[in-house]
VOPAGU-2260 file (C-alpha; in pm, 1 decimal, decimal comma):
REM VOPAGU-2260
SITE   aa  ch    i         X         Y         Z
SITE  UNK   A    0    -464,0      69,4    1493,0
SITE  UNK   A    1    -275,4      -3,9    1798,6
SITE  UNK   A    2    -431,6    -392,4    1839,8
SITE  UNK   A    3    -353,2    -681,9    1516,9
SITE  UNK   A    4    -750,7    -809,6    1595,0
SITE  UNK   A    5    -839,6    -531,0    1459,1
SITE  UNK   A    6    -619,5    -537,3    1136,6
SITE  UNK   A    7    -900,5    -763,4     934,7
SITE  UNK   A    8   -1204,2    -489,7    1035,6
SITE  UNK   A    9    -994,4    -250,6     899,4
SITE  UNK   A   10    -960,4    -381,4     598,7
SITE  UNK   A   11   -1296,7    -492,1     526,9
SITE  UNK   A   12   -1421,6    -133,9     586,4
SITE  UNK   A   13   -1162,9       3,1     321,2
SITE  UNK   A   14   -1296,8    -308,3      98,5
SITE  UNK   A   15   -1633,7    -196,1     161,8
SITE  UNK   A   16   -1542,0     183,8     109,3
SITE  UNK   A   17   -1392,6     127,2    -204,4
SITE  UNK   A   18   -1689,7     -29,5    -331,2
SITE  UNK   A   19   -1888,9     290,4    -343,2
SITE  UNK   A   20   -1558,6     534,6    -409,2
SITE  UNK   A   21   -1184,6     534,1    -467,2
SITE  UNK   A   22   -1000,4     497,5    -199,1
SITE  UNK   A   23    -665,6     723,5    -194,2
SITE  UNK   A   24    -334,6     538,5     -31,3
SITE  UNK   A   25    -372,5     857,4     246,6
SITE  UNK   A   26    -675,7     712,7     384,7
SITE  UNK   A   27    -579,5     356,4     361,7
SITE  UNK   A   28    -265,9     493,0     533,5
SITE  UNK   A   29    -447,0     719,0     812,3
SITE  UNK   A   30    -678,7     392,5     915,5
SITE  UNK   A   31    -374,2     126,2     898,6
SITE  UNK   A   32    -187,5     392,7    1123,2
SITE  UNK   A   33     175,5     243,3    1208,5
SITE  UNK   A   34     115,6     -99,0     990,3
SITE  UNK   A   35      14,2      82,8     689,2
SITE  UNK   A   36     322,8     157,4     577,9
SITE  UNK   A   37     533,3    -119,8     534,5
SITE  UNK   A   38     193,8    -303,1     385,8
SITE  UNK   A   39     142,2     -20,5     126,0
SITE  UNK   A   40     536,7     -31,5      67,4
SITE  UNK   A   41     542,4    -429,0      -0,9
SITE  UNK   A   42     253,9    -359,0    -289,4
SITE  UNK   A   43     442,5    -107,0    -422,0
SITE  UNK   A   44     693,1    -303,0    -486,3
SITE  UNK   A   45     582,9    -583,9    -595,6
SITE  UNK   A   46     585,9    -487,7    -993,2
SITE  UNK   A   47     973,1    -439,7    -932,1
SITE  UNK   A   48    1014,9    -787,2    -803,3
SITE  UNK   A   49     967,0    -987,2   -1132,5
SITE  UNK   A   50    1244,8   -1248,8   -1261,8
SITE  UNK   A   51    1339,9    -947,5   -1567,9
SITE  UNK   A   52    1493,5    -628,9   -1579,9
SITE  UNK   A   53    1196,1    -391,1   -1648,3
SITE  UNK   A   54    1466,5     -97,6   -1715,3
SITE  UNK   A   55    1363,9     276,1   -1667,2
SITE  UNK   A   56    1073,7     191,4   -1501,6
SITE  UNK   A   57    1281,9      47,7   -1202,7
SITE  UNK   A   58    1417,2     364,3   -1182,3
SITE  UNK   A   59    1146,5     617,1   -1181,7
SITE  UNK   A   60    1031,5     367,4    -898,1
SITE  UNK   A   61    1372,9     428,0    -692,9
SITE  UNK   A   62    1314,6     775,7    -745,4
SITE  UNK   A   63     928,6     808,0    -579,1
SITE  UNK   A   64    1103,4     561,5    -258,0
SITE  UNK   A   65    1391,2     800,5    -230,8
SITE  UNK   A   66    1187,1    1099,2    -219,2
């Protein structure tokens, strides 16, 4: 995906592909190409962002962004 207009197709096709099947983070990824990325890291951490210490789970979390 080298052009934003484009960025809303995109993701209506991986709506519409998930409909039928489960869509992997790869493929959402691979179609996204260089915007995917920081969009798929932003979910991620969105569970880590809440106004409480959620403890080891934080961590294990660290761990998968380190590696």
């Amino acid at each position: 995906m080298r052009d934003y207009r484009n960025f809303t197709p995109i993701l209506e096709s991986i709506v519409e592909q998930a409909r039928k099947k489960p869509v992997s983070i790869y493929e959402v990824l691979a179609k996204l190409d260089h915007i995917g990325f920081p969009i798929i890291a932003v979910i991620l951490d969105l569970p880590f962002m809440q106004p409480f210490p959620v403890g080891p789970i934080s961590v294990f979390g660290g761990v998968i962004f380190f590696c």
